[in-house]
N, C-alpha and C positions, 0 to 999 in steps of 0.2 A: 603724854603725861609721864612716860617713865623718865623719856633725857629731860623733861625739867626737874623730874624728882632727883637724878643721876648728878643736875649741874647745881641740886641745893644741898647736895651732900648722904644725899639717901640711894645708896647702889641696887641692882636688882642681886636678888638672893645666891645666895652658890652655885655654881654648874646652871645660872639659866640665863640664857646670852638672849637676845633680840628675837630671833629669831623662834623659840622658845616662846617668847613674848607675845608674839603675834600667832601663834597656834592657838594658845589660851584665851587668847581673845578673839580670836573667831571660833572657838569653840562655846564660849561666855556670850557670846553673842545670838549665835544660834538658839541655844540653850533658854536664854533672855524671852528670846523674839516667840518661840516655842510655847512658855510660859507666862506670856502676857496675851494671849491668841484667844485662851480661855480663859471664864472663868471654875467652871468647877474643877476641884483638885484633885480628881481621878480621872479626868480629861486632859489637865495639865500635865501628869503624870507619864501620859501616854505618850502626847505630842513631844513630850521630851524626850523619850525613847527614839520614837519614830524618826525623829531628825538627827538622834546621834549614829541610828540605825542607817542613816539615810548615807552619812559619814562614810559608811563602809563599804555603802552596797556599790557609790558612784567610781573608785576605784576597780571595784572587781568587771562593772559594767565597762568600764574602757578597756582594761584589759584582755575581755571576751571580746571588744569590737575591733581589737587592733589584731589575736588571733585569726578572726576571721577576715582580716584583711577587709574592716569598715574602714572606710578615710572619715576622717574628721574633721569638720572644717575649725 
């Protein structure tokens, strides 16, 4: 949606290239998926966390497995 938005004459915002683009939306995504899971809104609230928590923990986890000399397929 954005290069049709781009090719009707509507640019993406300052400083935020493609690439940019697609962080926020898989971040939006996540985010989404998270809060449509549940319904109650202190449930929702969590799972939203959880998954941006989840964001963090998966880099830190590779990087412990690559210390420890895990191979990864």
């Amino acid at each position: 949606m954005a290069c049709l938005g781009g090719r009707l004459g509507f640019p993406l915002p300052d400083k935020m290239g493609y690439r940019e683009l697609l962080v926020a939306g898989v971040i939006s995504g996540i985010v989404f998926v998270a809060g449509e899971a549940f319904t109650d809104q202190f449930v929702q609230g969590e799972a939203k966390m959880g998954a941006m928590l989840s964001l963090i923990a998966a880099p830190v986890a590779l990087l412990v497995a690559k210390a420890m000399r895990i191979r990864m397929i």
